[in-house]
Steps between C-alpha positions, in 0.01 A plus 500: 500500500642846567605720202649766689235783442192578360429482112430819355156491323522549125410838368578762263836642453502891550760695255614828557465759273866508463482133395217574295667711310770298453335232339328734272829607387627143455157463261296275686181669422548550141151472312334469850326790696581466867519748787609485838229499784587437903856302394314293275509499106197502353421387120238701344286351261456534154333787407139478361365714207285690720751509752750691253183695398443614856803596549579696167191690561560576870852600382390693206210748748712569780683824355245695473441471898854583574717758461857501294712413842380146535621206305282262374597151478371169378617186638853632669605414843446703830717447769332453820779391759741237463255209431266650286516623103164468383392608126186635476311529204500851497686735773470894522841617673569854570778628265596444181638176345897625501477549924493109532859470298653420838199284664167414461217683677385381810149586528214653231234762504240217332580098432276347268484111474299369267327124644363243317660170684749708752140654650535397881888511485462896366247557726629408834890388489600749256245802648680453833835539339403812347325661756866415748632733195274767542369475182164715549321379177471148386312384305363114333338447225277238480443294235261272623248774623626719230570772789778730634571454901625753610667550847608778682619661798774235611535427891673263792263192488667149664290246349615561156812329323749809546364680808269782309191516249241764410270674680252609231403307197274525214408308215371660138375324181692587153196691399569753800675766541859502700802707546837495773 
């Protein structure tokens, strides 16, 4: 028996970012921390003590690596293209906090995401979205290994998620030494 046409296979609906915002506005996130990645809204998990610790810290040392024109932000939204608002743990923009009145910034000098159970998602789906940015420094830290990743130098490469990656990479324990 003859439907007409083929069944579409079930799979995830994509949202704009337009329609992202809109149900942000409308409160459907309230209490929950969720970000837009590839169409797709993505529910972070709660936030582990060492998680938040990683992150305060990380948050608390970059200044002193970067000058008075960058902003420094913890946790706030980047937009990357009209699919993608990802909030990193930490994000060094270039310019100060009152240039994104109008819009968020679009790329970072560093990203830092701190991994504990989001390890391989950081690490590969969320690299490649980066490096499509530009974003010349990112950075994971590693919870598990108790170690900073850090990746730089991003390029064209077609077997990742979003088209690009990084060409160098280098990993350091916390008792060593590292700077942007």
């Amino acid at each position: 028996m003859a439907i007409g046409r083929d069944p579409v296979p079930p799979g995830p609906c994509r949202w704009t970012k337009d329609q992202y915002h809109q149900m942000r506005d409308m409160g459907w996130f309230i209490d929950k921390h969720v970000e837009l990645i590839s169409g797709e809204i993505i529910e972070e998990g709660r936030m582990t003590r060492q998680h938040w610790v990683a992150v305060n810290l990380a948050a608390n040392l970059m200044p002193k690596f970067f000058r008075e024109d960058y902003c420094l932000c913890a946790r706030g939204e980047i937009d990357m293209g009209d699919d993608s608002e990802p909030r990193p743990d930490v994000a060094i923009s270039v310019g100060r906090p009152r240039d994104y009145l109008e819009a968020m910034p679009t790329t970072a000098a560093l990203i830092i995401e701190v991994a504990d159970f989001t390890l391989t998602e950081d690490r590969h789906r969320k690299g490649s979205l980066y490096a499509r940015a530009a974003v010349p420094d990112y950075w994971v830290v590693n919870l598990w290994k108790c170690s900073v990743e850090i990746y730089r130098e991003p390029v064209p490469m077609s077997h990742k998620p979003f088209g690009f990656g990084y060409e160098k990479f280098d990993a350091f324990f916390w008792d060593e030494a590292v700077s942007p």
